[in-house]
N, C-alpha and C positions, 0 to 999 in steps of 0.2 A: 499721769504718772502713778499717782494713789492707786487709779484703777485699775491700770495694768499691771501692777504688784498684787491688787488682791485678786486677780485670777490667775495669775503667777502661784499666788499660794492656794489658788482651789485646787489646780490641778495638778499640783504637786499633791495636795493631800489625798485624791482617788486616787491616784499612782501610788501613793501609798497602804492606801484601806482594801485598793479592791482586788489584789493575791488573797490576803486574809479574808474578807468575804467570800470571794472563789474557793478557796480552803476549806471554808466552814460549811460551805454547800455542802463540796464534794463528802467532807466528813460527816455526813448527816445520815442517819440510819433510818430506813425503812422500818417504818412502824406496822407490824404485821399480828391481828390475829386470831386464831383459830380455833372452831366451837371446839376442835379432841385432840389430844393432846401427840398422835402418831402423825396429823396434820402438819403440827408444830414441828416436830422432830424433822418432817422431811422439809418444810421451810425453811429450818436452822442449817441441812443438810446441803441444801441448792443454796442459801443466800450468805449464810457463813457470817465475815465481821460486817456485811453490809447490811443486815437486817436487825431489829428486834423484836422478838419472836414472844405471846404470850398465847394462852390458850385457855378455854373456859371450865367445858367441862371437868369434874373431879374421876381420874377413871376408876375409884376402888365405886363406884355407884353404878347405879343403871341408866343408862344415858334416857332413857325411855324417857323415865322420870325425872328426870334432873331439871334442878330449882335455881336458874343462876338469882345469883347476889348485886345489890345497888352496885358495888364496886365491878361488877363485869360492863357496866352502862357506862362507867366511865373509859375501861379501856376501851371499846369502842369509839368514844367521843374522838379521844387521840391517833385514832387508827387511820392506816393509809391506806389498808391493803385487809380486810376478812377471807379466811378461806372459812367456807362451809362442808357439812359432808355429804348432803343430799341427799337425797331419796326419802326424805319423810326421817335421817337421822336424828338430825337434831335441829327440831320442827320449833325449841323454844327458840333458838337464835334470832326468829324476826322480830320475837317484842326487845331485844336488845339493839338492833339495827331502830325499829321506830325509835325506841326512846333517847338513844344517841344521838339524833338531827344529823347526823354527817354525811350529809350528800354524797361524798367521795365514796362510800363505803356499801350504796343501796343497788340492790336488785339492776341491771341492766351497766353499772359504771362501770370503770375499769377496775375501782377498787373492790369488786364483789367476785372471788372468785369461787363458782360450783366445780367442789374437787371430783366431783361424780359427772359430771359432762362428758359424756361421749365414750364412756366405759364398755367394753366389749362385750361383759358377760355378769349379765343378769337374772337370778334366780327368781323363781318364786313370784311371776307376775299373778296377780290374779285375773281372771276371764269372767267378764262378766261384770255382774251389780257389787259392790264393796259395802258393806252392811257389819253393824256391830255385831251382830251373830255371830259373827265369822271370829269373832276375838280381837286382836289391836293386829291388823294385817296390813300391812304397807300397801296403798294403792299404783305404787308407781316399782315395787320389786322389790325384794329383800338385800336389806342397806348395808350387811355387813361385809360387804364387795369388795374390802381389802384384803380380805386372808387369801386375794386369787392373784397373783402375779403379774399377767396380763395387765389386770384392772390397776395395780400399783403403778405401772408403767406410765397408764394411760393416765392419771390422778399427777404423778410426776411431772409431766407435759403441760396440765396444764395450771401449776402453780409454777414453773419457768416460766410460763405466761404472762401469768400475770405480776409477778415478779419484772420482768422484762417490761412489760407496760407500764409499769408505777417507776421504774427506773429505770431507761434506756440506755442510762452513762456506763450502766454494769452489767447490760445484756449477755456481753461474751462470757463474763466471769459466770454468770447464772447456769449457761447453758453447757460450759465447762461443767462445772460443779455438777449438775445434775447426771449429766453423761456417766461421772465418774462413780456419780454415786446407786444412778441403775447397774451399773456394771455389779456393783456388789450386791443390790439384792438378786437378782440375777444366779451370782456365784452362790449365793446364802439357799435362795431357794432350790437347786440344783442337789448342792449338797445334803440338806434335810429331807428330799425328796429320798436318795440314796440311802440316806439313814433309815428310813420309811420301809424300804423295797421290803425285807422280811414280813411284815406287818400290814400292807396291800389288802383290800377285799374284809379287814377286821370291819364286825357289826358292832355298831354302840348303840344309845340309845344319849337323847341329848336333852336338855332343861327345858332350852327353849333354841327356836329354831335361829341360832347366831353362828353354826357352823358348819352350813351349807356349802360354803366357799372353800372351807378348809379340809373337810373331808373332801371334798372332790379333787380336791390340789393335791393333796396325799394319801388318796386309796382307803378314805376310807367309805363307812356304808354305815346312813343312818335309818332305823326302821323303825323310831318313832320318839317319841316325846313325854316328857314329863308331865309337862303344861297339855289339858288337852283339848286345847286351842293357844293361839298365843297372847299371852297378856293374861290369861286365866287360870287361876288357880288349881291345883290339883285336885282330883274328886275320888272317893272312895271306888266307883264302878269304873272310873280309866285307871286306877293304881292297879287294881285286878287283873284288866286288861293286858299292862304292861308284863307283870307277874308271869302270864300264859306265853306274850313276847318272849321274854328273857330265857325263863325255860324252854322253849319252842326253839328258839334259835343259837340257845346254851352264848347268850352276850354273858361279856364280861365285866365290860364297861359304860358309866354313864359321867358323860360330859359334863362341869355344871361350871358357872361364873360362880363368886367366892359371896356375891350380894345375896344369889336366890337363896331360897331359904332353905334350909337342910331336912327338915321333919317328912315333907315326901318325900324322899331319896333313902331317909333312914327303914322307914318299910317295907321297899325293894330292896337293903340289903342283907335285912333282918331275913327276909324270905326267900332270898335266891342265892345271896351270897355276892353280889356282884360288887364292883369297886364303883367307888365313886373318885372321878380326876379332875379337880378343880384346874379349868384354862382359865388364862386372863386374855379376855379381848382387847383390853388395849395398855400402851405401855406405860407406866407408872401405877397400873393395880397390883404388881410387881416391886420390893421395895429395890431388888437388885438388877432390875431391868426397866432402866428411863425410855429405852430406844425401843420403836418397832422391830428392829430386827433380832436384839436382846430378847424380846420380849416372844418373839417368833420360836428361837431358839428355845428359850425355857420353855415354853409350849410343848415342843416338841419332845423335848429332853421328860418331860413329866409324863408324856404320854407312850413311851416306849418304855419309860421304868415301869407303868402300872401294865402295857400289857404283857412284858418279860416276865414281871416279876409273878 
C-alpha cells in the first residue's frame, strides 16, 4: 500500500513538473554569435525573440586588424550557434573558436555557420602565387561581398540555415522572418539604386580596396587607390601618381573609412581640390545607424550630397 502511494505521488509530481520543463525548453533562446556586427543585425532580423544575438568585432575599427578581448572567449564558450564572415574577413575568429573548447561551435558542426558560403559574386580573386609583395591580398577574393545584393541574399539563406539546424521547433518562424526581411532589402536596394541613376558611371578614387562591391551595385567607377597596394602605406611617388589620376580624369571624389588615416588624403586635396566622403562599411561605425540597411542608406545619402553638392 506504502508503495503504491509513493508512485502514486511520483507520478503525480512529472505530471506536474514536466508542462514547466516543456515551457522552459521551449522558452530557451538561441545563443548566437557573430565575428561583425551587420552578421548580428540580420540574425536578430531572421530569429527575432528566439535568439540571442552578440557580436565581436568593434565596427568604428578596422576589421583587418581587430584585437578581440578575453571576454569575446567567453561568449563563445556559451554560444550555440557562430556565424563567421569568410573569406579571410575576420581571420582572428579561429583563436576564439580554439580557445572556447566548444565543440558545438567548430569548423564542420552545425553550430559553425560560413556567412560567405556559396556567394554568387566574387571580386578580386588573385591568379596565380599570393605573396607578401602583393600587399595584405585576400587569397580566396575580396571579402567585402556584402555591399552586393545578390550576395546578401545568399549569406541570408544560409544563417536560416543554420538557425533552422540549431532549432528545428522554430524552422517555419525563421524562414518566415527571413522571407520578409529580404523582401525589404530588396525594396531598400532598388530604391537607392534609383537614387543613384543621375550619378551612374561617377569616377572616385578609393582608400583602400572595400568598395568594389558597392560601386559596382551602384555605377559607380573606381580608378585607383590611395594605398598603393593593399595594407600598405601611402608613398610620396604613388600620391603623385594619383595627383596626375585626379587631374587626368577631373575625380571629384575619394572614398575613405573614418579609421584610415587622413594626412594622405589631405595632399590630394590640398592639390587638386577633391572631396574626401567618409563611408562606414559597417553598421554601428555610424552612431545613428545600428542596422545594415540604416547604415546602407547613410552611405548612400552622404555620397550623393558630396557629389551634388
Amino acid at each position: 500500500m506504502l508503495k503504491n502511494r509513493f508512485v502514486l505521488y511520483f507520478v503525480l509530481s512529472i505530471m506536474f513538473v514536466f508542462p514547466f520543463m516543456k515551457n522552459a525548453h521551449a522558452d530557451k533562446k538561441l545563443k548566437v554569435v557573430a565575428t561583425l556586427e551587420f552578421l548580428a543585425d540580420w540574425a536578430k532580423e531572421i530569429g527575432q525573440e528566439h535568439v540571442d544575438v552578440d557580436f565581436v568585432h568593434d565596427s568604428r575599427l578596422d576589421v583587418h586588424y581587430f584585437q578581440p578581448r578575453p571576454a569575446h572567449v567567453l561568449l563563445c564558450t556559451r554560444a550555440d550557434m557562430v556565424i563567421i564572415g569568410g573569406l579571410d574577413l575576420d581571420v582572428w575568429m579561429q583563436a576564439l573558436l580554439d580557445a572556447s573548447r566548444n565543440r558545438k561551435i567548430q569548423y564542420g558542426r552545425e553550430g559553425y555557420v560560413d556567412a560567405s558560403f556559396g556567394i554568387t559574386k566574387v571580386l578580386q580573386k588573385p591568379i596565380g602565387r599570393v605573396d607578401m609583395a602583393m600587399g595584405d591580398v585576400h587569397p580566396f577574393g575580396n571579402p567585402h561581398y556584402f555591399h552586393n545584393m545578390d550576395n546578401v541574399g545568399v549569406v541570408l539563406e544560409n544563417i536560416v540555415t543554420g538557425l533552422s539546424n540549431n532549432d528545428p521547433d522554430n524552422a517555419d518562424i525563421y524562414r518566415k522572418n527571413k522571407e520578409k526581411y529580404w523582401n525589404e532589402v530588396q525594396t531598400t536596394f532598388k530604391k537607392l539604386k534609383e537614387f543613384m541613376k543621375p550619378f551612374r558611371g561617377t569616377k572616385v578614387i578609393t582608400y583602400h580596396q572595400s568598395w568594389e562591391y558597392f560601386a559596382e551595385e551602384f555605377g559607380l567607377e573606381i580608378l585607383d587607390y590611395v594605398e598603393p597596394k593593399p595594407g600598405l602605406p601611402a608613398t610620396p611617388k604613388h600620391t603623385k601618381e594619383l595627383i596626375e589620376i585626379i587631374n587626368q580624369h577631373q575625380i571629384k571624389i575619394i572614398l575613405k573609412e573614418p579609421y584610415y588615416p587622413k594626412r594622405p588624403v589631405k595632399k590630394l586635396m590640398k592639390k587638386t581640390g577633391v572631396k574626401v566622403v567618409e563611408l562606414v562599411n559597417y553598421p554601428g561605425g555610424r552612431k545613428k545607424a545600428r542596422t545594415y540597411l540604416q547604415n546602407l542608406e547613410a552611405n548612400i545619402n552622404d555620397l550623393i550630397q558630396a557629389i551634388g553638392g
